[in-house]
N, CA, C and O of each residue as an XYZ file, in Angstrom:
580
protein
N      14.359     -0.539      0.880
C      13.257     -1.476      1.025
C      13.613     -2.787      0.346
O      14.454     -2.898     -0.546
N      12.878     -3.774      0.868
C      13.836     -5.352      0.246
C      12.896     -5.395     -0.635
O      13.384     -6.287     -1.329
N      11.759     -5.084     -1.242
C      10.961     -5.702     -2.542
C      11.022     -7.232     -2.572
O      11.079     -7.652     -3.728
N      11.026     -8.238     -1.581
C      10.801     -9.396     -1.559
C      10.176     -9.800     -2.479
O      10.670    -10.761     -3.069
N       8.709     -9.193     -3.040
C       7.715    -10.254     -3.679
C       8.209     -9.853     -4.867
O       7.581    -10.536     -5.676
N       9.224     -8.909     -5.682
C       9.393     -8.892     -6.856
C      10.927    -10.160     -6.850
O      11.224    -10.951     -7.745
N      11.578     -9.951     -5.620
C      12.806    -10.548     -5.591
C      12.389    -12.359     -5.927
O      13.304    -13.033     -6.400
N      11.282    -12.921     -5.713
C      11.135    -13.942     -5.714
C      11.050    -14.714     -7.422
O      10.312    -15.693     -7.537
N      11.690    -14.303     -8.446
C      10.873    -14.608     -9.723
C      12.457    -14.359    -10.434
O      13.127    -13.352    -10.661
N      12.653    -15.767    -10.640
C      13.980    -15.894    -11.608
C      14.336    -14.991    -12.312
O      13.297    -14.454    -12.694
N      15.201    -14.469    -12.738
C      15.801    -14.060    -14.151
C      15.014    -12.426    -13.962
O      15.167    -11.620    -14.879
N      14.390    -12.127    -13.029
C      14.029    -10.984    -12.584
C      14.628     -9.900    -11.723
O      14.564    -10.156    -10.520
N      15.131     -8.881    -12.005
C      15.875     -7.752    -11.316
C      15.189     -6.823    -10.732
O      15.403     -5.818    -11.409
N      14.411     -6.522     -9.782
C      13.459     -5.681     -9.131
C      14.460     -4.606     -9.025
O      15.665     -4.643     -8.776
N      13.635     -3.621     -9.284
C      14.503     -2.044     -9.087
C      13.476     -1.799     -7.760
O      12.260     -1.693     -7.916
N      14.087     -1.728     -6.529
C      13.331     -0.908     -5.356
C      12.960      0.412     -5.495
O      12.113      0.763     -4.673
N      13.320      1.243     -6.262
C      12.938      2.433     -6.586
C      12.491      3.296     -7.777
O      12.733      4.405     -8.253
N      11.602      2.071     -8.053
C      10.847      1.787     -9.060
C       9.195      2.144     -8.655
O       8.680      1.244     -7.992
N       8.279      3.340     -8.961
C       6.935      3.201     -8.908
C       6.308      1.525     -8.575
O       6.703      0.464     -9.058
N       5.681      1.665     -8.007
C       4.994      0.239     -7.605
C       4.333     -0.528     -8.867
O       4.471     -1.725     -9.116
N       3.581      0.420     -9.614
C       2.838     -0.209    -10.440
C       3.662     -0.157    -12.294
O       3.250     -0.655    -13.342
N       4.912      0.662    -12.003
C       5.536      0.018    -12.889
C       6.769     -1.292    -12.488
O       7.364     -2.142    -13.151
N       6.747     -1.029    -11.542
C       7.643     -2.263    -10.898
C       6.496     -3.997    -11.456
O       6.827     -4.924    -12.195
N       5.438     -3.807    -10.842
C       4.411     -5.000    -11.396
C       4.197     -4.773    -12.959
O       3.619     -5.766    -13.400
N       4.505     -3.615    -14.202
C       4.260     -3.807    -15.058
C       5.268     -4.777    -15.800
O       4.980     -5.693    -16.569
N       6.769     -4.273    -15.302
C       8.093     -4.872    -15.646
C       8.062     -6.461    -15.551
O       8.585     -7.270    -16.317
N       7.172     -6.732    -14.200
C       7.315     -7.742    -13.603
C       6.066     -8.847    -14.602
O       6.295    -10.056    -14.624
N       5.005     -8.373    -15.246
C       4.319     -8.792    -15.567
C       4.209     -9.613    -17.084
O       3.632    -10.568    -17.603
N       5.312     -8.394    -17.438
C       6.024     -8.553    -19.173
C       7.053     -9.589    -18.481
O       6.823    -10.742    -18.846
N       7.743     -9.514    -17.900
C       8.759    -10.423    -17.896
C       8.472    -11.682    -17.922
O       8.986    -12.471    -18.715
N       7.263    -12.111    -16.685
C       6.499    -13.353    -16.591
C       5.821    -13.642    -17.191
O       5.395    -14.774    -16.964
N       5.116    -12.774    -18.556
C       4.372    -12.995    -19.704
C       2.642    -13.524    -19.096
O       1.992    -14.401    -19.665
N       2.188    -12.808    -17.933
C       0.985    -12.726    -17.252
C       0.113    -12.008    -18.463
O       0.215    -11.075    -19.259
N      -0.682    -12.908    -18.136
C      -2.802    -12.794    -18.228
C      -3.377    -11.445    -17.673
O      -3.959    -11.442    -16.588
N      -3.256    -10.557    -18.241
C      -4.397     -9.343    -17.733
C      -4.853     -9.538    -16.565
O      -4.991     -8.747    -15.632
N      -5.140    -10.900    -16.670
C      -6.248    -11.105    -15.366
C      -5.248    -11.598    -14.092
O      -5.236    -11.212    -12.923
N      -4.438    -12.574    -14.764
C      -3.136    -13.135    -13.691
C      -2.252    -11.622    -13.237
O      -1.633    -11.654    -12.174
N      -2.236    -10.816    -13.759
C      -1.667     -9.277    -13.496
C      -2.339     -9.313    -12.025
O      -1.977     -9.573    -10.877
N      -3.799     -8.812    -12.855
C      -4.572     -8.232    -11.380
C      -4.617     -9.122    -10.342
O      -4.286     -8.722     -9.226
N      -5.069    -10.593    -10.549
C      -4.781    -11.021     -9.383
C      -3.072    -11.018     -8.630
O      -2.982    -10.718     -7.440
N      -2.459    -11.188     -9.017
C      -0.595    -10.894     -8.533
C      -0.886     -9.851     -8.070
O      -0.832    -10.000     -6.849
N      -1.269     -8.508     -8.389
C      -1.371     -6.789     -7.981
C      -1.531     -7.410     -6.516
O      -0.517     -7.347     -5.821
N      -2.502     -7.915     -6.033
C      -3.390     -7.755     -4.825
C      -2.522     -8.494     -3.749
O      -2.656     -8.177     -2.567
N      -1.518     -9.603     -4.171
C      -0.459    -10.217     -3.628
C       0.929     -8.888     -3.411
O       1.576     -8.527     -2.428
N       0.924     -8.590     -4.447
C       2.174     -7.956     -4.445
C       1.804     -6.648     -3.439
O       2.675     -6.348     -2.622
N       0.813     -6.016     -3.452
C       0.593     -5.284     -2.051
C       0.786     -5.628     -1.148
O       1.716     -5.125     -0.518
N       0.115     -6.540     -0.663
C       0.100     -7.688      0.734
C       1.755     -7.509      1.192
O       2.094     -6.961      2.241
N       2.663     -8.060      0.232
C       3.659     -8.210      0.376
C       4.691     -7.013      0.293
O       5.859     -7.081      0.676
N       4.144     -6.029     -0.206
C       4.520     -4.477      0.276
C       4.974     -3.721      1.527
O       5.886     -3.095      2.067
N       3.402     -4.324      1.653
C       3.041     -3.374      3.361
C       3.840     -4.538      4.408
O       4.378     -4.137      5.440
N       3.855     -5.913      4.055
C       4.759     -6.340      4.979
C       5.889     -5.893      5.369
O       6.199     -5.603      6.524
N       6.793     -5.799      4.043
C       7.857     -5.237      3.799
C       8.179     -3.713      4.267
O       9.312     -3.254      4.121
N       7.294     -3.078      4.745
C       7.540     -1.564      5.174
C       7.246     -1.635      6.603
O       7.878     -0.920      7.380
N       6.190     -2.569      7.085
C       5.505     -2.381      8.135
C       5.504     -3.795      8.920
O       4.809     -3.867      9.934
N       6.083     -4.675      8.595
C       5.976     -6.101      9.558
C       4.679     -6.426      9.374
O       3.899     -5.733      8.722
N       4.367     -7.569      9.979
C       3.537     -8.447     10.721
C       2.947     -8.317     11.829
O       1.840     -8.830     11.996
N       3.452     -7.738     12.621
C       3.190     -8.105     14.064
C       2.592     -6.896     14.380
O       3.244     -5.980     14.881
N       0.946     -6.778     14.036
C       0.191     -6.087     14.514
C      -0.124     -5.231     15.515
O      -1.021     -4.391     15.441
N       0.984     -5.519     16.984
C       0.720     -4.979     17.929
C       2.158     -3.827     18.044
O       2.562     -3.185     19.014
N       2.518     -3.882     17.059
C       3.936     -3.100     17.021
C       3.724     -1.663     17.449
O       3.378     -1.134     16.393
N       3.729     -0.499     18.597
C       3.355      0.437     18.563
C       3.941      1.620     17.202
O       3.325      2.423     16.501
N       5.566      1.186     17.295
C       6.370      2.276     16.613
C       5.981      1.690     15.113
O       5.797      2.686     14.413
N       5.822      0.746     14.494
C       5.138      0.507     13.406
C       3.712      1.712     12.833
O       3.578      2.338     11.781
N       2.925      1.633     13.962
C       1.467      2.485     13.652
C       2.139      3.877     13.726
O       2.052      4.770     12.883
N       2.672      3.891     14.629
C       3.156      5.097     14.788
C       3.819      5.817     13.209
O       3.554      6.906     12.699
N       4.655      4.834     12.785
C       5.494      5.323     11.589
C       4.474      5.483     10.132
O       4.699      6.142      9.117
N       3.003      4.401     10.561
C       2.405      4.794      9.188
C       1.359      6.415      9.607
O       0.867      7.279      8.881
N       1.379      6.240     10.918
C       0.382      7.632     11.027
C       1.451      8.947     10.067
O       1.041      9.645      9.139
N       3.002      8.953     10.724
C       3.742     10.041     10.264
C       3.683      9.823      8.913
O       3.670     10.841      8.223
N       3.642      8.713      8.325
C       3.614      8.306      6.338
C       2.420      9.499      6.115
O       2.588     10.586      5.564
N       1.175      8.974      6.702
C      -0.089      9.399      6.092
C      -0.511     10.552      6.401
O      -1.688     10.816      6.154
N       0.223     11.400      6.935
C       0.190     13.111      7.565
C      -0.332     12.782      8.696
O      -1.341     12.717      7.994
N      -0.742     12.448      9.967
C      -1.449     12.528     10.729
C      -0.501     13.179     11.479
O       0.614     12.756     11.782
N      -1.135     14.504     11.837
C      -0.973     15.403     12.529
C      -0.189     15.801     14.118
O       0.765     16.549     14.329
N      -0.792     15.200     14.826
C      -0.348     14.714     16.102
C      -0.415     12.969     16.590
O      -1.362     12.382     17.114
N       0.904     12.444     16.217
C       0.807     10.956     16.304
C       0.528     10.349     17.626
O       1.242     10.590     18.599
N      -0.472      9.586     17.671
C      -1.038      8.879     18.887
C      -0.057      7.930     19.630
O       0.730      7.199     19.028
N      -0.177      8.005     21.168
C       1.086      7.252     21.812
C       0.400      5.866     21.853
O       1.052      5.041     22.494
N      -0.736      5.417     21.333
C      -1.095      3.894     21.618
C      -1.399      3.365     19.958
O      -1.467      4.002     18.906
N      -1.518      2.128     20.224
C      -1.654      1.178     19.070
C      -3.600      1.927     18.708
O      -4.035      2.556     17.744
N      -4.103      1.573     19.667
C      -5.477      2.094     19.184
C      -5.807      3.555     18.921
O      -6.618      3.868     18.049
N      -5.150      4.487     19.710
C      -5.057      5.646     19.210
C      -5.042      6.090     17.732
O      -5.742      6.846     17.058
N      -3.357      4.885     17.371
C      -2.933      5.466     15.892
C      -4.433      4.914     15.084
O      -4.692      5.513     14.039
N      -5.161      4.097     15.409
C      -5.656      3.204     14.332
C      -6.985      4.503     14.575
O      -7.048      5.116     13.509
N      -7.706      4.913     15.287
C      -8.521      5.965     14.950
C      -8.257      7.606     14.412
O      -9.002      8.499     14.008
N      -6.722      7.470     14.652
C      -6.526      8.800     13.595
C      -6.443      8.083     12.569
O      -6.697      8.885     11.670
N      -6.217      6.892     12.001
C      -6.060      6.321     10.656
C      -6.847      6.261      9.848
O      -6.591      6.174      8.647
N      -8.300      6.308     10.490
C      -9.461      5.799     10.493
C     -10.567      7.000      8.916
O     -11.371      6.894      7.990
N      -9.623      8.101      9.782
C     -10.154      9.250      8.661
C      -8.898      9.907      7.554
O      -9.085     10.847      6.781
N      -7.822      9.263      7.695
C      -7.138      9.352      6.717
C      -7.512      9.102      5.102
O      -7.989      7.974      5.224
N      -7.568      9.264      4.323
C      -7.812      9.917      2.902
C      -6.298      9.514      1.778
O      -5.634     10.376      1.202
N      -6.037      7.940      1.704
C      -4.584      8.208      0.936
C      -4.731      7.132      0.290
O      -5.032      6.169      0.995
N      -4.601      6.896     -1.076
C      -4.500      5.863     -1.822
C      -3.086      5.053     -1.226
O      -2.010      5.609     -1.006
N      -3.421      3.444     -1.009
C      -2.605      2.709     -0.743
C      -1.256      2.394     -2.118
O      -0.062      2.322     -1.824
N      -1.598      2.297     -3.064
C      -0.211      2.154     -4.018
C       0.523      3.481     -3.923
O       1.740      3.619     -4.049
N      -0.443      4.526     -3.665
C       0.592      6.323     -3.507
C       1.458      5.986     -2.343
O       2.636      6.339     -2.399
N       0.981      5.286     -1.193
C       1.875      5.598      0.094
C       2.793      4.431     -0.197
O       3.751      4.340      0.571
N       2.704      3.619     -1.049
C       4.107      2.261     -1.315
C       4.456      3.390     -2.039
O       4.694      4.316     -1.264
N       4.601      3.734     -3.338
C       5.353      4.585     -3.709
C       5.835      5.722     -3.392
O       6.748      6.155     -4.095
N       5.340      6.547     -2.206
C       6.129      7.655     -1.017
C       7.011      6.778     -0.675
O       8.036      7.178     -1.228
N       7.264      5.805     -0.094
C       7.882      5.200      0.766
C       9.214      4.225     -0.464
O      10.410      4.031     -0.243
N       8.639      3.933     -1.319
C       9.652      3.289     -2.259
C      10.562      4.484     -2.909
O      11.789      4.392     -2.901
N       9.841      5.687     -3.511
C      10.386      6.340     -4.568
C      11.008      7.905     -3.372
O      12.029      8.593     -3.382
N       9.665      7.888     -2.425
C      10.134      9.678     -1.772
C       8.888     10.436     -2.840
O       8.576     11.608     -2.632
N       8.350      9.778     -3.774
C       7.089     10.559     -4.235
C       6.351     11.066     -3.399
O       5.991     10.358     -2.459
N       5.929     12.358     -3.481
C       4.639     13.179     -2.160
C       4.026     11.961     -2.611
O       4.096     11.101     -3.489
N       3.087     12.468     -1.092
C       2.134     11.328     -0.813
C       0.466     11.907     -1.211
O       0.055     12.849     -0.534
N      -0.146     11.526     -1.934
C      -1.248     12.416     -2.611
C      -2.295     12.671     -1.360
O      -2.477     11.548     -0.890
N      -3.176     13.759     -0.497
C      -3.647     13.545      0.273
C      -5.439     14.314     -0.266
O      -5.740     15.505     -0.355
N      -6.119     13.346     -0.473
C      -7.218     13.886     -0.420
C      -8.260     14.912      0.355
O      -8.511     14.659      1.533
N      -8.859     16.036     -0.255
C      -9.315     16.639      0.781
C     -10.852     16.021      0.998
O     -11.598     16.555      1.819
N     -11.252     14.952      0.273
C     -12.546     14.905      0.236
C     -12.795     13.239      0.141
O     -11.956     12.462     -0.315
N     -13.739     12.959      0.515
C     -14.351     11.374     -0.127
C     -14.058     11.078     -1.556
O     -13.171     10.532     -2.212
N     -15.600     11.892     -1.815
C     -15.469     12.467     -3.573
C     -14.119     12.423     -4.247
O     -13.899     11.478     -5.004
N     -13.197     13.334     -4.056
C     -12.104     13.075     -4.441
C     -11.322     11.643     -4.708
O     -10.968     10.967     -5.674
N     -11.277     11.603     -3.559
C     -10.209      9.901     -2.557
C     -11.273      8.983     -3.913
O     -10.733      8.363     -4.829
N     -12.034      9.039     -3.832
C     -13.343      7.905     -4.419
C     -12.996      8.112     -6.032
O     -12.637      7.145     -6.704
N     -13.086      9.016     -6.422
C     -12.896      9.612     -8.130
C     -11.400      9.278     -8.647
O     -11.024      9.105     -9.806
N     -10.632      9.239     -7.398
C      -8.826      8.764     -7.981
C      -8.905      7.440     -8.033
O      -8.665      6.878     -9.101
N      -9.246      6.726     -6.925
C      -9.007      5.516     -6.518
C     -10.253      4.539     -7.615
O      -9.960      3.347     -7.710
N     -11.256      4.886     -8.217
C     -11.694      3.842     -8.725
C     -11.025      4.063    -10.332
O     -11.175      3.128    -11.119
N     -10.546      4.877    -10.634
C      -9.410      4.397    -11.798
C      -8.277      3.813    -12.048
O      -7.157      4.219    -12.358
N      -8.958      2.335    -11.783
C      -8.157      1.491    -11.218
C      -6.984      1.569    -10.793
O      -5.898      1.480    -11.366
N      -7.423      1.833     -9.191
C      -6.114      1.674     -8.141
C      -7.327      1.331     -6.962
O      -7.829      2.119     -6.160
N      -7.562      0.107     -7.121
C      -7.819      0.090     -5.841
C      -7.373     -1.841     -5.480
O      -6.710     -2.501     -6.280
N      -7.875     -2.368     -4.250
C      -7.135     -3.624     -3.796
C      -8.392     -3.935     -3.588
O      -9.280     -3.107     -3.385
N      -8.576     -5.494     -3.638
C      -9.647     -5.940     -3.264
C      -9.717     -6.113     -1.818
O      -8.643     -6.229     -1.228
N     -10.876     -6.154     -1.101
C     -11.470     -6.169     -0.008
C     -10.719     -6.941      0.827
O     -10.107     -6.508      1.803
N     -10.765     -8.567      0.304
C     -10.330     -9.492      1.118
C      -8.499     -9.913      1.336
O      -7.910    -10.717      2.058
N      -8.114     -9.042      0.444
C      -6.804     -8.512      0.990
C      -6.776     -7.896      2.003
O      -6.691     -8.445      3.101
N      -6.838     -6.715      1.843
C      -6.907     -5.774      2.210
C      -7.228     -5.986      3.950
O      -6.561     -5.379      4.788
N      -8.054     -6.689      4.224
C      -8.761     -7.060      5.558
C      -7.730     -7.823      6.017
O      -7.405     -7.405      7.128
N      -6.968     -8.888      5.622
C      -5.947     -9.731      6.033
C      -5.217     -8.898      6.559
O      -5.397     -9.526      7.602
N      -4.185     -7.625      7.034
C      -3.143     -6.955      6.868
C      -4.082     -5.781      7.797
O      -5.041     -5.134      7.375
N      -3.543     -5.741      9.036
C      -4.294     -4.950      9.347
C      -4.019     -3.231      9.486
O      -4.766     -2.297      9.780
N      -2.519     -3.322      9.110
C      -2.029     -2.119      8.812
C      -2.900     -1.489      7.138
O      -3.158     -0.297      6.968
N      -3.262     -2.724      5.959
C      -3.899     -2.261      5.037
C      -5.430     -1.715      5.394
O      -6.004     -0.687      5.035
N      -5.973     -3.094      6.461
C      -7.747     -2.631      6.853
C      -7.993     -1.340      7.333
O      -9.114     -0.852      7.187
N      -6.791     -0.516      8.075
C      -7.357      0.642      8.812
C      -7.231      1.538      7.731
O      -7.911      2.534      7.976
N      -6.704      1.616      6.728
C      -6.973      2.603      5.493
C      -7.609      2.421      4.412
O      -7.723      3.198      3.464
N      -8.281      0.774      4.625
C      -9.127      0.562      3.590
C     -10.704      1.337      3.552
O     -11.538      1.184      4.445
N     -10.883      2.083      2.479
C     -12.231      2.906      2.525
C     -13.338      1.932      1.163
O     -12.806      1.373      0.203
N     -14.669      1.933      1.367
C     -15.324      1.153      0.131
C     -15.307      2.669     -0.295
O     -15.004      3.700      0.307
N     -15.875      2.323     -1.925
C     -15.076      3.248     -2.901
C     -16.352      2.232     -4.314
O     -16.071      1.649     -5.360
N     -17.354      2.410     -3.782
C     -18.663      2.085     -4.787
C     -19.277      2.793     -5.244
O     -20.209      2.430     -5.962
């Protein structure tokens, strides 16, 4: 994986196979970030994740296709809209599936809301209006209030 958004920051050595969120901790000490400048970067450095695994170009079939097989889906759909309604009830924290995909870590799969909801608001979650930009992120984005 190219880790672009860590590659961009002088005097910085991104390990690609590095946990995601210690990859942004490394990255955070190094740049001597604000708690708060952290979290906002977090929500970038996703963005720039899922690019990096999954392109841009929204209409990519074998793209959806490859995140349905990421996220267990069962029998992968032969259309772009297909994949996006088996996606729809998928159950997977988004920094777990960068780190399946960065490290080969299982991919944590919730059996429940409750669950998915009780992991994800300790802090791991992305804000909304990310999240919506990226539409490979929107179809797995769940609210989590």
């Amino acid at each position: 994986m190219a880790a672009t958004y860590f590659s961009q920051f002088a005097a910085f050595t991104p390990n690609p196979s590095a946990r995601f969120n210690a990859q942004l901790a490394a990255l955070a000490q190094h740049q001597n970030w604000s708690k708060a400048e952290k979290k906002q970067r977090r929500g970038e450095a996703i963005e720039a994740e899922f690019h990096d695994l999954y392109g841009t170009d929204y209409g990519r079939l074998d793209k959806w296709q490859e995140l349905c097989q990421d996220v267990g889906v069962d029998a992968v759909p032969s259309t772009v809209g297909g994949c996006k309604k088996a996606l729809k009830t998928a159950m997977v924290n988004i920094v777990n599936l960068i780190d399946h995909k960065r490290t080969g870590a299982p991919l944590k799969q919730f059996g429940s809301y409750k669950e998915f909801r009780k992991y994800t608001m300790d802090g791991r979650t992305l804000a909304k209006e990310k999240a919506k930009r990226n539409a490979f992120l929107r179809v797995l984005l769940r609210v989590v209030v």
